[in-house]
Structures are given as C-alpha cells and as structure tokens.
Backbone as JSON Lines, residues from 0, in Angstrom:
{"i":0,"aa":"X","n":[11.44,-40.58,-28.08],"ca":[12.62,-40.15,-28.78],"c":[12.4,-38.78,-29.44]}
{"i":1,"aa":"X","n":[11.21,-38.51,-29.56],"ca":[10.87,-37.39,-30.54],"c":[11.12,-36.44,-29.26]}
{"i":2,"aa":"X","n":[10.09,-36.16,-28.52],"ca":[10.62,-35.32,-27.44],"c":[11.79,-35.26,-26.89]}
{"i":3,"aa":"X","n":[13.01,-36.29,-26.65],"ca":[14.27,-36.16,-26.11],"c":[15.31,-35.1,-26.79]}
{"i":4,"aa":"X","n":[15.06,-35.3,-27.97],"ca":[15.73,-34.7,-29.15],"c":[15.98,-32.71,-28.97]}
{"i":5,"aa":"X","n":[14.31,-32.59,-29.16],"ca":[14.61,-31.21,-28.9],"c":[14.92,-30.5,-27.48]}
{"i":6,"aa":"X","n":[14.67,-31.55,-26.57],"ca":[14.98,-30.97,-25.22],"c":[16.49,-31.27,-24.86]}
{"i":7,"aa":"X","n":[17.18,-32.32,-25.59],"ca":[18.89,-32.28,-25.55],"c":[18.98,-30.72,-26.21]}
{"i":8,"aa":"X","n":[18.77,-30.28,-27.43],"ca":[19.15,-29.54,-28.2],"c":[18.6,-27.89,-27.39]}
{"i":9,"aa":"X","n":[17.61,-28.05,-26.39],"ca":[17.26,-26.83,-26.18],"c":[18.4,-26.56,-24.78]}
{"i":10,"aa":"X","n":[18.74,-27.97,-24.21],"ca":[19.1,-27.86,-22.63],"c":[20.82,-27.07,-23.24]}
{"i":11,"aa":"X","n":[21.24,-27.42,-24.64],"ca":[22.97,-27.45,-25.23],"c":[22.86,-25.78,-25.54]}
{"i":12,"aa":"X","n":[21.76,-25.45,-25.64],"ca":[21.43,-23.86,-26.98],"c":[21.11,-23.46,-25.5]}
{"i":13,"aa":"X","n":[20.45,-23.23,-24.61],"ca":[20.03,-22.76,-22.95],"c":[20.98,-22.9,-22.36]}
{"i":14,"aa":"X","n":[21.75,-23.63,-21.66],"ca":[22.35,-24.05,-20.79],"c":[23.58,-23.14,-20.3]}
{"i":15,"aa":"X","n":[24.17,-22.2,-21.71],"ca":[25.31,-21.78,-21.17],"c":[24.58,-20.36,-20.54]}
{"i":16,"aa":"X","n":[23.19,-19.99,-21.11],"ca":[22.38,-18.66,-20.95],"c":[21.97,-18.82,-19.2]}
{"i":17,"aa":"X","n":[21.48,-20.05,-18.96],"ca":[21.09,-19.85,-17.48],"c":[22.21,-19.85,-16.95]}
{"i":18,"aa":"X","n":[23.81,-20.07,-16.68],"ca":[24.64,-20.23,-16.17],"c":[24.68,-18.66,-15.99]}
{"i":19,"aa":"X","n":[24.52,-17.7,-15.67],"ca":[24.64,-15.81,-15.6],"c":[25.67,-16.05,-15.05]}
{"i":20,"aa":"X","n":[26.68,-14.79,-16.27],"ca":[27.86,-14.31,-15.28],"c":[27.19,-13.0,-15.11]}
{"i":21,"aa":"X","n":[27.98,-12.81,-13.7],"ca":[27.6,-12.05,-12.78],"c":[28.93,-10.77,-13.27]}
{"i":22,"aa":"X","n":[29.31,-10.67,-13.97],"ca":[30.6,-9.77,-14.21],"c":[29.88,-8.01,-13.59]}
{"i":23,"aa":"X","n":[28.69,-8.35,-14.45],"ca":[28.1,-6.9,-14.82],"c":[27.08,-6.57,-13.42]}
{"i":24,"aa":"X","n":[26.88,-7.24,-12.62],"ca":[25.77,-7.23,-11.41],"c":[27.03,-6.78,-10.18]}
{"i":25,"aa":"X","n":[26.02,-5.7,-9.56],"ca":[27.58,-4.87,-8.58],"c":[27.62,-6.08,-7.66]}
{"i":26,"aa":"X","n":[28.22,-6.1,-6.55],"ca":[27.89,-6.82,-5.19],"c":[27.26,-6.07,-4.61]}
{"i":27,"aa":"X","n":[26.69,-7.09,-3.47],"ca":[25.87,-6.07,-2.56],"c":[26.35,-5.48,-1.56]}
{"i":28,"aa":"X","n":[26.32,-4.29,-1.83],"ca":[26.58,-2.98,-0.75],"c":[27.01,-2.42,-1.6]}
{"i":29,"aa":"X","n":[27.72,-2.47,-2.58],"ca":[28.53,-1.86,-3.06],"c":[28.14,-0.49,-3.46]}
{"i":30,"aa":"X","n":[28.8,0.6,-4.15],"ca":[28.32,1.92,-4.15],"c":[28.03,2.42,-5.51]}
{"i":31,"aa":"X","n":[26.94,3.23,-6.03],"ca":[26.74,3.14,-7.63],"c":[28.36,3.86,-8.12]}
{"i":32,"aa":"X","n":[28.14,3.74,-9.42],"ca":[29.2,4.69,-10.48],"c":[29.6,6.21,-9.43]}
{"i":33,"aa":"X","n":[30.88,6.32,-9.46],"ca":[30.51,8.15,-9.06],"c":[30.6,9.29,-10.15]}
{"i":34,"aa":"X","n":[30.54,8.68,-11.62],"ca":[30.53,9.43,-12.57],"c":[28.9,9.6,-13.02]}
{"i":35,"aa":"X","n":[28.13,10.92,-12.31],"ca":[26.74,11.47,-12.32],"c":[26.63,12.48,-13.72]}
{"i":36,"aa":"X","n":[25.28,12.2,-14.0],"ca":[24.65,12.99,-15.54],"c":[24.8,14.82,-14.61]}
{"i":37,"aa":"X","n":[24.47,15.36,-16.07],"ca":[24.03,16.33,-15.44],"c":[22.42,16.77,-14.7]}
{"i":38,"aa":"X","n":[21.42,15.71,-15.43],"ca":[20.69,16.0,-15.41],"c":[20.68,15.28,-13.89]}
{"i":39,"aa":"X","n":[21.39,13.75,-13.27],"ca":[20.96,13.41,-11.95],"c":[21.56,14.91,-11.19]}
{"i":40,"aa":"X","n":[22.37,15.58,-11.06],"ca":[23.1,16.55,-10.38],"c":[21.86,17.65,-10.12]}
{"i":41,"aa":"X","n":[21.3,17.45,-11.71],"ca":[20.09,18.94,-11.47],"c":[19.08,18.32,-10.05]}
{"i":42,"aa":"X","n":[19.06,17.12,-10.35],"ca":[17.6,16.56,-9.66],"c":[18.16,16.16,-8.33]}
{"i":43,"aa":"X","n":[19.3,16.3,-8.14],"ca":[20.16,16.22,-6.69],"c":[20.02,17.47,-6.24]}
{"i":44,"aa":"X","n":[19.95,18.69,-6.91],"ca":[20.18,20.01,-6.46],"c":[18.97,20.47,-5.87]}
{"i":45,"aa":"X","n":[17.91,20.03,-6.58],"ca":[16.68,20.22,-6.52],"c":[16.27,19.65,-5.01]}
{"i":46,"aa":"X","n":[16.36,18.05,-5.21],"ca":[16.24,17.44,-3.9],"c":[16.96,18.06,-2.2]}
{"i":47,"aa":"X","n":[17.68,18.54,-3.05],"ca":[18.99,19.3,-1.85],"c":[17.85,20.22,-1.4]}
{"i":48,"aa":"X","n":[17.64,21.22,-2.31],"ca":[16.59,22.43,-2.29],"c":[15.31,21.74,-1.33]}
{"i":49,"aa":"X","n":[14.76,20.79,-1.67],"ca":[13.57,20.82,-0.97],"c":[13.57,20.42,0.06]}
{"i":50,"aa":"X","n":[14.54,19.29,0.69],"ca":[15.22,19.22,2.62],"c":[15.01,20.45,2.79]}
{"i":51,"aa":"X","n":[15.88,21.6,2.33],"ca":[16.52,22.7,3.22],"c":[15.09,23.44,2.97]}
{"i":52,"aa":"X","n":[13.99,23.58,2.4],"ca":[13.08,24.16,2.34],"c":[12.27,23.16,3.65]}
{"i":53,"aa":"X","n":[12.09,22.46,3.59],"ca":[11.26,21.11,4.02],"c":[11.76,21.47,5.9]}
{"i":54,"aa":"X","n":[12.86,21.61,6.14],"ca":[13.54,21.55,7.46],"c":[13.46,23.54,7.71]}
{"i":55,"aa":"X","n":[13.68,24.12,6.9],"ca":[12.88,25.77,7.41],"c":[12.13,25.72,7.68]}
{"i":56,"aa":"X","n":[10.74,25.12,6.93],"ca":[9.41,24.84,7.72],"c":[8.95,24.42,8.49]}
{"i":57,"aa":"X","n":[9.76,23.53,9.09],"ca":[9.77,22.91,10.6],"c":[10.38,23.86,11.48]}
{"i":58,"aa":"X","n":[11.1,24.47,11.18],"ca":[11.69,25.45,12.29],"c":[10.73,26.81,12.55]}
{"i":59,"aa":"X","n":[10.35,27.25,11.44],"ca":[9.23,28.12,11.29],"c":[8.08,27.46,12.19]}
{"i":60,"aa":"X","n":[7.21,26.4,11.77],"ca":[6.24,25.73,12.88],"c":[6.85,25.58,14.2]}
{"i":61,"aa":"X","n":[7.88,25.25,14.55],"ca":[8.41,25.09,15.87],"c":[8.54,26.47,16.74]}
{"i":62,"aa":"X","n":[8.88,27.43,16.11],"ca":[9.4,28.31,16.75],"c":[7.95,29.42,16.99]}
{"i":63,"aa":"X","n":[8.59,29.83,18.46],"ca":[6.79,30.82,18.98],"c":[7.13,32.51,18.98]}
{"i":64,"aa":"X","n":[8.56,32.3,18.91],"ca":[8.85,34.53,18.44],"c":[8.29,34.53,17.37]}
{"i":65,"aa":"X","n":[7.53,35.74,17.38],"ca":[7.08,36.37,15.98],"c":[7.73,36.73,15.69]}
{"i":66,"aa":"X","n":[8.56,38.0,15.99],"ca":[9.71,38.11,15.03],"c":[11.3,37.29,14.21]}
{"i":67,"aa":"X","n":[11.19,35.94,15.06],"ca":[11.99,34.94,14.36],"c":[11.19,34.38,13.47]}
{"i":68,"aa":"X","n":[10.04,34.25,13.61],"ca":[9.54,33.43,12.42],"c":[9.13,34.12,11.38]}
{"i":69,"aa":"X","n":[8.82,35.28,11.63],"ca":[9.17,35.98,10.39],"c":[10.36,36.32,9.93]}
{"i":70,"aa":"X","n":[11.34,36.46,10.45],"ca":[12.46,36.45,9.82],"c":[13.01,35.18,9.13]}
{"i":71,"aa":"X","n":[12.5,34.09,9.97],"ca":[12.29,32.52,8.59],"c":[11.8,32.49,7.92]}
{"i":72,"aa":"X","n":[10.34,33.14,8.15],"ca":[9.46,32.88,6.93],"c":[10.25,34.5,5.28]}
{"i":73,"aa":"X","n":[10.49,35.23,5.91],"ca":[11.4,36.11,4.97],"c":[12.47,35.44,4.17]}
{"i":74,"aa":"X","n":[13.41,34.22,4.91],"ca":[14.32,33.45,4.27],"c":[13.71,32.22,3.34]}
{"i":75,"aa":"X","n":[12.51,31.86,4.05],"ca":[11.56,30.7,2.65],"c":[11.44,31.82,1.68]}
{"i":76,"aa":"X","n":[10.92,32.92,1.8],"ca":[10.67,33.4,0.14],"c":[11.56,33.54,-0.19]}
{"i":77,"aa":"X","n":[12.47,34.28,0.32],"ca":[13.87,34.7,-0.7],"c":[14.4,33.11,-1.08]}
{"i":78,"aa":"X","n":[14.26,31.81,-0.37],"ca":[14.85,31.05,-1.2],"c":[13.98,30.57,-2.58]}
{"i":79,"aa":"X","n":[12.78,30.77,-2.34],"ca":[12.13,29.96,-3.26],"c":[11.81,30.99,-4.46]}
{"i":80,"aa":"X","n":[12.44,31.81,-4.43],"ca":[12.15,33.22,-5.09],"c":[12.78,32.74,-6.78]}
{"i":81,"aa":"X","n":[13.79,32.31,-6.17],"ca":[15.0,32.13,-7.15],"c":[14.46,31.08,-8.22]}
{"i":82,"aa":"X","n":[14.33,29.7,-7.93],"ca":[13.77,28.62,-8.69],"c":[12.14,29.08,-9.07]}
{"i":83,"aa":"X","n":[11.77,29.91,-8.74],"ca":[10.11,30.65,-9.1],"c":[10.47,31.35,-10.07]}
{"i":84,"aa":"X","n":[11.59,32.29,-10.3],"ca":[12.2,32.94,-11.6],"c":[12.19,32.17,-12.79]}
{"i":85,"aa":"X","n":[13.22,31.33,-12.32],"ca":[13.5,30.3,-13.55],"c":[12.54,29.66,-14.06]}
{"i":86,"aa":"X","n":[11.39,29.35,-13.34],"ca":[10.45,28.64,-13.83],"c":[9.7,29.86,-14.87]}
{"i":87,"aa":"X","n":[9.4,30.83,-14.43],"ca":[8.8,31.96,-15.11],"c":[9.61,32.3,-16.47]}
{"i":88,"aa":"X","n":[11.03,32.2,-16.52],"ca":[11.34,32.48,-17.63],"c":[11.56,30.85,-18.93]}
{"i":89,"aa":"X","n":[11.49,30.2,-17.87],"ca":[11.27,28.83,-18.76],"c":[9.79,28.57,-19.62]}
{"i":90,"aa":"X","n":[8.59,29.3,-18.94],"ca":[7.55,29.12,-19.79],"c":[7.41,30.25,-20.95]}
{"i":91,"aa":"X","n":[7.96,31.73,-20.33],"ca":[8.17,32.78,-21.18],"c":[8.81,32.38,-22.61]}
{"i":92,"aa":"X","n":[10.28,31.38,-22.34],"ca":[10.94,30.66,-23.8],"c":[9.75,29.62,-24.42]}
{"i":93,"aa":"X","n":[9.06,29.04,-23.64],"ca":[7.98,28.24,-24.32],"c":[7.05,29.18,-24.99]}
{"i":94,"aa":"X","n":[6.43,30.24,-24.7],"ca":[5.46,30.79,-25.15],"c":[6.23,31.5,-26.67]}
{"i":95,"aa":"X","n":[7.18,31.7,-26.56],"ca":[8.15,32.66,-27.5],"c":[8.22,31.4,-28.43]}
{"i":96,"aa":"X","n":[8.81,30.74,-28.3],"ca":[8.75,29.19,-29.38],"c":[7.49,28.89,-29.61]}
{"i":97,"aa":"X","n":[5.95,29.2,-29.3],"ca":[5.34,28.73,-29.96],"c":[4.97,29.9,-31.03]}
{"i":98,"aa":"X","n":[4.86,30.96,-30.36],"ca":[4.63,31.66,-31.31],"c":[5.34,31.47,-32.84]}
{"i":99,"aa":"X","n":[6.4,31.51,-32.32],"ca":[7.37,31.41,-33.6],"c":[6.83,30.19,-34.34]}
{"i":100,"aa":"X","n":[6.55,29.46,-33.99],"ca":[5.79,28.54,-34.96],"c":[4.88,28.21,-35.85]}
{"i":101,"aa":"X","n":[4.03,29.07,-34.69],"ca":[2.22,29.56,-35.03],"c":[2.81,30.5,-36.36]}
{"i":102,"aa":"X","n":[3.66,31.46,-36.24],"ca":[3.91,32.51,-37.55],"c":[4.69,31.42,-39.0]}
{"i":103,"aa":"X","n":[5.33,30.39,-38.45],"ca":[5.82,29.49,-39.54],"c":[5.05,29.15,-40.43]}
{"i":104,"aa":"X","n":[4.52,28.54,-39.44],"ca":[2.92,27.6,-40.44],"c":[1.75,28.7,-41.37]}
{"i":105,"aa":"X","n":[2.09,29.78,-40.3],"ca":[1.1,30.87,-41.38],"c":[1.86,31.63,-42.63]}
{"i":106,"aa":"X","n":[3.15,31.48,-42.56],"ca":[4.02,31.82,-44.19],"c":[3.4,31.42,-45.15]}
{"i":107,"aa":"X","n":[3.85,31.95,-46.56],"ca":[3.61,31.46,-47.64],"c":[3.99,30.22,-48.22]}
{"i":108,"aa":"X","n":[5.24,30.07,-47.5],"ca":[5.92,28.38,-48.13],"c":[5.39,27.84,-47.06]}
{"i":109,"aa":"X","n":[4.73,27.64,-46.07],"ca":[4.36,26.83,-45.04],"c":[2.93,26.41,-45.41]}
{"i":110,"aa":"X","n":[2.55,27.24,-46.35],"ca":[0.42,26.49,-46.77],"c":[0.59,25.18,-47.05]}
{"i":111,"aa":"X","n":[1.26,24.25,-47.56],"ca":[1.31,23.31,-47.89],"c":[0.68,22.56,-46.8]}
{"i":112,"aa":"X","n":[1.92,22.86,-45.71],"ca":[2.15,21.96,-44.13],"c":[0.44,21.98,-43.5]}
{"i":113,"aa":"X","n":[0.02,20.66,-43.03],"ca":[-1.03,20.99,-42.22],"c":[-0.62,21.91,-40.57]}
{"i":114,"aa":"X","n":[-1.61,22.5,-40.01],"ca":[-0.8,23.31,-38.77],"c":[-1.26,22.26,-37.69]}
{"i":115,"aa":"X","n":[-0.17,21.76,-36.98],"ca":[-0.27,21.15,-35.79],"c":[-1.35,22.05,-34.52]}
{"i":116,"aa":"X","n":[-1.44,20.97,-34.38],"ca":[-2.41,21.47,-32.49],"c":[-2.01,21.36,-31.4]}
C-alpha cells in the first residue's frame, strides 16, 4: 500500500506530461520558418561564396588552356579579394578597440581598476 500510493499520485502528476502534444513539432517534410536572422543570411551568403569558389576550382583543375585558366584563376582572386578586405578591416577595428582600452585603464580615474589580460 505504501508503494501504490505514490505511484497512483506520480502516474495522475506524469500522465498528462507523457501524453506530448505535438502542436509545436513540424511534420515531417515539412519546410523550416521562411522568416531568416540576419546573421543565418550572412552564413548563407558566405556558404553561397564558398560553392561558387569551390566549383571555380574545379573548373580551373579541369581545364588544360593556359590562358583560360589563368583567366579563372584571375577571377578566384578578384573574388576572394573582397571578403579578404573585410576581414582586414575587421581586425584593424579590433586592434583600434584595444588600444583604446589599454589607454583607459592607464588614466588617472582608471588606477583603481585592475587591467585585464
């Protein structure tokens, strides 16, 4: 009796929890949200970018004119030229922000603060 007790009471407090509605679970096949972040769009763009890089380089290896494949291999740099910028000026803003920091911590109202590493 002692054991029946709490296992009525756990099966009444459980019972409606294992029953899952399915409201929130897609069906299968079905197709995700089409309302995308910006950030999946960046990492879609990106992915986009590296096929079309990924499939030049196959055409470049495939192909036996020298002067077509250099004229592919001229179109890989100029594409990758672009996202090589951005990356360059993305660490340039990092280096500029730390500095600015490094000079915070060395102020006069900043002695207090220990200086991060």
């Amino acid at each position: 009796m002692r054991r029946l007790i709490p296992a009525v009471l756990a099966a009444l407090v459980l019972g409606p929890v294992a029953q899952a509605d399915d409201k929130h679970h897609p069906a299968e096949g079905a197709k995700p949200p089409a309302a995308a972040t910006a950030l999946d769009q960046r990492f879609s763009a990106a992915y986009d970018q590296m096929k079309k890089t990924m499939a030049l380089m196959e055409q470049i290896k495939a192909n036996k004119d020298p002067k077509e494949r250099a004229r592919l291999m001229q179109q890989h740099l100029d594409s990758t030229q672009a996202p090589a910028a951005r990356m360059d000026m993305m660490e340039k803003r990092m280096d500029m922000m730390q500095m600015m920091m490094e000079k915070m911590a060395g102020c006069e109202g900043m002695k207090a603060m220990p200086k991060q590493e």
